[in-house]
Backbone as JSON Lines, residues from 0, in Angstrom:
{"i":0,"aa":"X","n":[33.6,-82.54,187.48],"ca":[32.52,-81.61,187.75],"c":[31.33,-81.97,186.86]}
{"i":1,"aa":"X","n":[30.4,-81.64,187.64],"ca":[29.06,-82.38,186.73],"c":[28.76,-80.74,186.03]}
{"i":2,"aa":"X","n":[27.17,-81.24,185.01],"ca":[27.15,-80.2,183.98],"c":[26.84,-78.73,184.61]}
{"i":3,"aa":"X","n":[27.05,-77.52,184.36],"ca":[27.39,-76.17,184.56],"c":[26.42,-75.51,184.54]}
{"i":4,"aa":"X","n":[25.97,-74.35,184.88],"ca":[24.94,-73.17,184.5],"c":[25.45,-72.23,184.77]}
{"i":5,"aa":"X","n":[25.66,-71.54,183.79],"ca":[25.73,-69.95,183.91],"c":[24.84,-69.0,185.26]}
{"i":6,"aa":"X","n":[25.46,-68.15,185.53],"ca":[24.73,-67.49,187.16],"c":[25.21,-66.04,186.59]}
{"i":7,"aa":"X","n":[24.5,-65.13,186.73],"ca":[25.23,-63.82,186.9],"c":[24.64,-63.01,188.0]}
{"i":8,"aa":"X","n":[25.39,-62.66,188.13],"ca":[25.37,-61.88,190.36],"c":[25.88,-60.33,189.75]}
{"i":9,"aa":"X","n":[25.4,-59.93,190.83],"ca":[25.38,-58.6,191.08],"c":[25.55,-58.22,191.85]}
{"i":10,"aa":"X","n":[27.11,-57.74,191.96],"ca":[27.47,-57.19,193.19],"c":[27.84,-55.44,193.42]}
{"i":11,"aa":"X","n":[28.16,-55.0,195.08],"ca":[28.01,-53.46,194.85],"c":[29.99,-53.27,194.41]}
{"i":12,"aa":"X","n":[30.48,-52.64,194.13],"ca":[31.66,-52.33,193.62],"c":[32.41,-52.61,194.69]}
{"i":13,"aa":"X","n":[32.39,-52.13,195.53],"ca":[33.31,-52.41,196.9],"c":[33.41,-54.07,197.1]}
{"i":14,"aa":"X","n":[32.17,-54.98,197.33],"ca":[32.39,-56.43,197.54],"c":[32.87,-56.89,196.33]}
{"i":15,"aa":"X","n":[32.76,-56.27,195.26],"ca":[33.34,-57.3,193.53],"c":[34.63,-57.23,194.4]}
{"i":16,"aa":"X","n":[35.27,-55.5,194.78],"ca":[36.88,-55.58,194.74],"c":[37.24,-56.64,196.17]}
{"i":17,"aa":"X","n":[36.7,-56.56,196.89],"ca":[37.42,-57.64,198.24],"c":[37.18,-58.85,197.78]}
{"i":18,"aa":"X","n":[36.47,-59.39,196.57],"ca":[36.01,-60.83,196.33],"c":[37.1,-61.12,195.63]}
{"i":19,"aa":"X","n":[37.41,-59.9,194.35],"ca":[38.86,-60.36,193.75],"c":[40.07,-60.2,194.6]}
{"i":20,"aa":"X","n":[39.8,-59.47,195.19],"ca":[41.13,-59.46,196.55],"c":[41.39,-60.91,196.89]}
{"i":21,"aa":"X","n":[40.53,-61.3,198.0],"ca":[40.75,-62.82,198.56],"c":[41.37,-63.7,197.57]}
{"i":22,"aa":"X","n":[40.24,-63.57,196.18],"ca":[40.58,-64.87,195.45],"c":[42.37,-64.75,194.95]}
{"i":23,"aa":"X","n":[42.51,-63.14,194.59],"ca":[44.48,-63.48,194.13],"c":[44.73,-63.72,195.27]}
{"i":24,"aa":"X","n":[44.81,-63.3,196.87],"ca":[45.46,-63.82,197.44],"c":[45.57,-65.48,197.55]}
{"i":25,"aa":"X","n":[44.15,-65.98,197.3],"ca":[44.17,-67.58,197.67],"c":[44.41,-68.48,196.72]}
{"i":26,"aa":"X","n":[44.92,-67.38,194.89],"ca":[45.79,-68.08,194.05],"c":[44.34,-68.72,193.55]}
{"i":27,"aa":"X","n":[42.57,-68.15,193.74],"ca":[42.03,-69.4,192.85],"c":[41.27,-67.3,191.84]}
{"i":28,"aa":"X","n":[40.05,-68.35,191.17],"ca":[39.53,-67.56,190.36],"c":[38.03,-66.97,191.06]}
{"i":29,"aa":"X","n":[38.04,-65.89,190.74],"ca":[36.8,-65.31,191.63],"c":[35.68,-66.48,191.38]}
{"i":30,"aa":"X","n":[35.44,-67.1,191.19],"ca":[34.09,-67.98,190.2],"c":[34.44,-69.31,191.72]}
{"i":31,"aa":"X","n":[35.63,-69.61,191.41],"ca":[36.24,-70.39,192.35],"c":[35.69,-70.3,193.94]}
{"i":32,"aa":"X","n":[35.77,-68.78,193.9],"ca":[35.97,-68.39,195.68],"c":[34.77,-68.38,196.32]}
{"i":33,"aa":"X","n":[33.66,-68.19,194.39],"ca":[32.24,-67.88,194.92],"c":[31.58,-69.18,195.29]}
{"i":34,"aa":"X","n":[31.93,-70.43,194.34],"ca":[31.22,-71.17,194.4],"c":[31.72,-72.42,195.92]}
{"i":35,"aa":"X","n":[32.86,-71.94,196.25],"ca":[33.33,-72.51,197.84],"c":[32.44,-72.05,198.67]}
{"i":36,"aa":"X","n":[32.4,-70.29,198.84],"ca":[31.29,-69.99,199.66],"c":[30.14,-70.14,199.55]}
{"i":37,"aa":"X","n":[29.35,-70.82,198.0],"ca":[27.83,-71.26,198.06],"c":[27.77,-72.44,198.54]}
{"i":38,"aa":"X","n":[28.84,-73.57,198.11],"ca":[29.18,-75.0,199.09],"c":[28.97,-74.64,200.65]}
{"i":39,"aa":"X","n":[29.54,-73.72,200.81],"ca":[29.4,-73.64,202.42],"c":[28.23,-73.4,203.11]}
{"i":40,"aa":"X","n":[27.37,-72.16,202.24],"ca":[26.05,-71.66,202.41],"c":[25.11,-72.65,202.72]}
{"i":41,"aa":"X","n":[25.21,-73.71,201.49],"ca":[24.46,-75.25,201.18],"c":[24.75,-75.83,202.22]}
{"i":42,"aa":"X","n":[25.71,-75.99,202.96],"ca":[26.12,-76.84,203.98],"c":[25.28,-76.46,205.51]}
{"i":43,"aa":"X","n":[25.85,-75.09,205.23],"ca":[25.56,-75.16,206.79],"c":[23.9,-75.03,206.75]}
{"i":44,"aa":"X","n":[23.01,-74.78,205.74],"ca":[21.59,-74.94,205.65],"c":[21.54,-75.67,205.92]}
{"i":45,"aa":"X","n":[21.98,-76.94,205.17],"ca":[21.4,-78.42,205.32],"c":[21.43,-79.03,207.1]}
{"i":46,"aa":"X","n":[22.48,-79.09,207.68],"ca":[22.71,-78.84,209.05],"c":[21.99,-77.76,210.38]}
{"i":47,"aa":"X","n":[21.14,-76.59,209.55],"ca":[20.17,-75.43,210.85],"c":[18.96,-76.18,210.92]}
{"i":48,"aa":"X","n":[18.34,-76.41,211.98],"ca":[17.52,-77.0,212.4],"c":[15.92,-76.25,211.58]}
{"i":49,"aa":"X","n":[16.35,-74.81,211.98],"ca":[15.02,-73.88,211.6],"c":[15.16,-73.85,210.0]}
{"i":50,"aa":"X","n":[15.93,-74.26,209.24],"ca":[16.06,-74.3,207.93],"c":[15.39,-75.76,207.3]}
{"i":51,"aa":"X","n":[15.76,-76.89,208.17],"ca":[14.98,-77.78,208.38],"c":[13.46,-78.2,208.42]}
{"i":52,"aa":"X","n":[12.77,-77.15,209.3],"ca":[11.36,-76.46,209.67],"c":[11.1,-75.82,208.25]}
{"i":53,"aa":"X","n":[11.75,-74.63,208.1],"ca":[10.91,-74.16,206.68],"c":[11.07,-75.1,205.8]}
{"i":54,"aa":"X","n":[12.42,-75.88,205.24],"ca":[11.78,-76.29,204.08],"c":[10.41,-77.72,204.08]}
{"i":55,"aa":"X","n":[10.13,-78.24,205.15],"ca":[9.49,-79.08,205.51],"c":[8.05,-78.36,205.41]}
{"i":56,"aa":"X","n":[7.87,-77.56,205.97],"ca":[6.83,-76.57,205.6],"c":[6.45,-76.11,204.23]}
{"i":57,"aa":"X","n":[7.4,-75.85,203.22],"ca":[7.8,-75.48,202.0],"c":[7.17,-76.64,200.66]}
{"i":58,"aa":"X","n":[7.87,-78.1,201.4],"ca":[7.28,-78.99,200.56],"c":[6.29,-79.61,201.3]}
{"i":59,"aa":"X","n":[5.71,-79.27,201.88],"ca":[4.02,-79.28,202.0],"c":[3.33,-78.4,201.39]}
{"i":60,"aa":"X","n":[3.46,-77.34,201.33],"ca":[2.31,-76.43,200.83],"c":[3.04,-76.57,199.05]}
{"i":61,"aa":"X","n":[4.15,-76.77,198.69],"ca":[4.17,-77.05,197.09],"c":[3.3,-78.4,196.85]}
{"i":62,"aa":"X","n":[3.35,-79.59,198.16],"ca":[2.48,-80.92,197.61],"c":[1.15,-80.06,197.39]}
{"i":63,"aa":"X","n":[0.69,-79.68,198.97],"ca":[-0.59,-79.14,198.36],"c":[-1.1,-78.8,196.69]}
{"i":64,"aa":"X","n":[-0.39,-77.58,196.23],"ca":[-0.39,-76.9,195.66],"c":[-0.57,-77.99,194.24]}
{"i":65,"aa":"X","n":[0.63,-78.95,194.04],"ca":[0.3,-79.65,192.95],"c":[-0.52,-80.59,192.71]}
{"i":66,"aa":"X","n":[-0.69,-80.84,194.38],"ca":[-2.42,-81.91,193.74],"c":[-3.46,-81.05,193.52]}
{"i":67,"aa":"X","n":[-3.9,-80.07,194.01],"ca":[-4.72,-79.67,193.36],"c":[-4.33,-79.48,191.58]}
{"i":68,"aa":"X","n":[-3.2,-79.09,191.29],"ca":[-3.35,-78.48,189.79],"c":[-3.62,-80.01,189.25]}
{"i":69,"aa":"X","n":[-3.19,-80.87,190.08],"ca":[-3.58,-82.38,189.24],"c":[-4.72,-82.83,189.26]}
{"i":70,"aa":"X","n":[-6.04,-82.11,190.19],"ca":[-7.47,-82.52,190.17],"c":[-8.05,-82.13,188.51]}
């Protein structure tokens, strides 16, 4: 595993308890279960077409944005 960052989330009481639910059932650690489902999140972004569109949009207006601060 490459180097780490600390994250702290905030969840409502009811999803903390079904998050630790799943994870004893699936034998891993809640941290575990979360960061499978952000892999997945990442995934299937990278793959939506319209996710595609915004960020293409996204790093245009950040280029914009930094040539000017570079004039």
């Amino acid at each position: 595993m490459s180097e780490t960052k600390v994250t702290t989330l905030r969840l409502c009481k009811e999803l903390a308890a079904e998050l630790a639910a799943v994870a004893r059932v699936e034998g891993v650690t809640v941290s575990e279960a979360v960061r499978a489902a952000l892999y997945q999140y990442v995934a299937n972004r990278r793959g939506n077409e319209n996710f595609k569109k915004l960020l293409q949009r996204r790093l245009e207006e950040d280029r914009e944005l930094l040539e000017r601060l570079g004039e």
